[in-house]
Structure formats: C-alpha cells, structure tokens
N, C-alpha and C positions, 0 to 999 in steps of 0.2 A: 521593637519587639518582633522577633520571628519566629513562627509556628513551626514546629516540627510535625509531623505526619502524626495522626492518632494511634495510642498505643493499645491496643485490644486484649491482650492478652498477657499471663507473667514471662513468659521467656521475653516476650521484649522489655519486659520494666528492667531484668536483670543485664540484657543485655547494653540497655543504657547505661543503670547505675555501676556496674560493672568496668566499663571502658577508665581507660586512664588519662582520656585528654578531656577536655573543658565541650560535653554537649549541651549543656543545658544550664539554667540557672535559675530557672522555677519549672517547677512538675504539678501537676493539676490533675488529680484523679475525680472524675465522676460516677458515682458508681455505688452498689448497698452493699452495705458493712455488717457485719456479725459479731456478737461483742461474747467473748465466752471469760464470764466471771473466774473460772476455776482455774484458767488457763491463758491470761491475756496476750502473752505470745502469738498465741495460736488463734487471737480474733482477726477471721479474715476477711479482707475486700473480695469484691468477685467481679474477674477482670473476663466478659466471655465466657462466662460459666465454670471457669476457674478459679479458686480461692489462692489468693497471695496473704501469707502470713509475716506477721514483723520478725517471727523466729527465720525467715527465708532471705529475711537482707545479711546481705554480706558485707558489700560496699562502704566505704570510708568516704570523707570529704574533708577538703583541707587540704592546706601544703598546698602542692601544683595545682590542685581539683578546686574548681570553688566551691564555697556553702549556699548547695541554693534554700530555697524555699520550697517547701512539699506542702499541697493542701488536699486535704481528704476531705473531698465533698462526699460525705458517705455517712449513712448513721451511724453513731456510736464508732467514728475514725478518731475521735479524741479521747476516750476514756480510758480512762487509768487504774489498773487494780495491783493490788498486793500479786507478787508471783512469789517464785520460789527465793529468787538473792534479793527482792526488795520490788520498786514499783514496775510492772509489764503492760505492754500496750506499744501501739503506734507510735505515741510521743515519746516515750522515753527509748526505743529502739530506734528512733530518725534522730534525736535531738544528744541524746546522752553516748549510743555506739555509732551512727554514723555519722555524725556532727556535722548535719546540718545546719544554714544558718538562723532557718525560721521555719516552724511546722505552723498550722491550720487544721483543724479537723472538731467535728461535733464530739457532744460527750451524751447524745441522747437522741431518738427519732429527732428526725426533722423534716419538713414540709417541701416536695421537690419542689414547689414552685420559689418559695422563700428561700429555697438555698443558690438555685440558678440566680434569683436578685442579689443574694449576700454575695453572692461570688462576683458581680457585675458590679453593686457598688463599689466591695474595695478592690477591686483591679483597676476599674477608672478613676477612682481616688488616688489609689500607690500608683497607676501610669501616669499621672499627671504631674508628679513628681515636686511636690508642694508641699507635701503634707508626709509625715514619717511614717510605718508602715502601723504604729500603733494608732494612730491618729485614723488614717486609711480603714483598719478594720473598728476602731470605737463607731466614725460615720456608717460602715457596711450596716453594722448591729441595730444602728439609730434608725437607719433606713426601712428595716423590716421590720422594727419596732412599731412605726406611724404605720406602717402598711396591714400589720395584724398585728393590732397591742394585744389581744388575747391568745396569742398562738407563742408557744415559750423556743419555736425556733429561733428566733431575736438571741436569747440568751445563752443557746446551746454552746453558739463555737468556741471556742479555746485557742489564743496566741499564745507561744511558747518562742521569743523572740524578744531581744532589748527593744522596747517599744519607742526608741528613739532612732532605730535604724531607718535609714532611707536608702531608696535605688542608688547604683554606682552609677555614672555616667558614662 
C-alpha cells in the first residue's frame, strides 16, 4: 500500500477522480458530512471548509480505470433517501453512476473516536489480506461494538460491496 499526499480540498478530489489513468484504488475521506433529506444529491462532505456534493461526481470507473473502494468516514456519508428519479446519496452516486467497486460510509452521527477505530480495524483486517472485505468490515463493526456496546456507531456503517470480495494481489 502507498499513500498519496492528503487531499484537502474538492478541486483535488475531481482532479484525481477525474484523470484517465490508474491513481488510486482506495479513497478515504475523513471529514463531517451533511445529510439533506429533501435533496440527497446535494448532502455534502466538507473538504477545507468546502462542501463536495454526490451531484459534483462526474467520473466513471471501470474498463481501463479500476473500481476502487471509497469510504466516507463522515456522518450520515451512507444514507440514502428517495430523490427525484429514485434512490440519492453518496452510495448510490459512487456505486450505481460511477461504479465503483466498493463504498463504506455511515447512515447516521457517529462517534470520532469509534470511527478513527472502525476505520483501523478494517483496513488491518482487509491489509492482511485473509479475510474478504465483508468479513474485514463484519470484524471493524464487532470491534467497536465490545468497545462501546451502548453507543450505535457499531451499527451505523454500511457496505455496498460483494462481501466476498478480496484485495488483488
């Protein structure tokens, strides 16, 4: 695994997702999320005091490009509401028009410190590369379940991924 420099800002999210050769093939945003029921296109992350909207992706995946993995560590980065042609949100505009290969993201607050955990147990789960990536996040969940059973960020995230997939070598 090699890290690319941090992204701060939306011009660089577009200028990654945008490129037509192979940069990346997971993306990791950490950052709060805004969930607008009436309009879930337009719930955005805030990248640097900038909001990036799911209505703002343009970018395709696939063919020559691979399908990475996107994860929205962000609140309410998974939730899904009725729009105008059917379901809007994050997941359904990574997963359904830019077809990626696997999203991550909450569907409700969650707990910064529980999600910096969830994020750590399944990346060292999925890097270890044992275990499928459904597997990877059922353990993340498990994790900050024993660590705060009364707290329902445990239960927040959402895969949208064949939970049988595993890393390429």
């Amino acid at each position: 695994v090699e890290g690319l420099a941090p992204i701060t800002n939306r011009a660089q999210v577009f200028d990654l997702i945008n490129q037509d050769q192979e940069v990346f093939s997971l993306l990791h945003f950490a950052c709060h999320g805004l969930f607008d029921a009436t309009n879930p296109n337009d719930s955005a992350i805030v990248l640097g005091g900038e909001p990036l909207r799911p209505s703002d992706l343009r970018g395709r995946f696939g063919g020559r490009r691979p399908r990475p993995l996107i994860f929205i560590n962000a609140c309410h980065g998974g939730r899904a509401e009725f729009s105008f042609t059917g379901l809007g949100g994050w997941a359904d505009r990574l997963v359904q028009n830019a077809r990626v290969g696997a999203f991550i993201g909450a569907m409700w607050e969650v707990n910064d410190a529980l999600a910096v955990q969830f994020a750590q147990h399944f990346y060292t789960a999925l890097l270890a590369g044992a275990v499928s990536i459904g597997e990877a996040f059922r353990q993340a969940r498990e994790a900050i379940r024993q660590a705060r059973p009364h707290n329902s960020t445990w239960l927040a995230y959402v895969l949208y991924a064949d939970p049988e997939g595993r890393l390429a070598a």
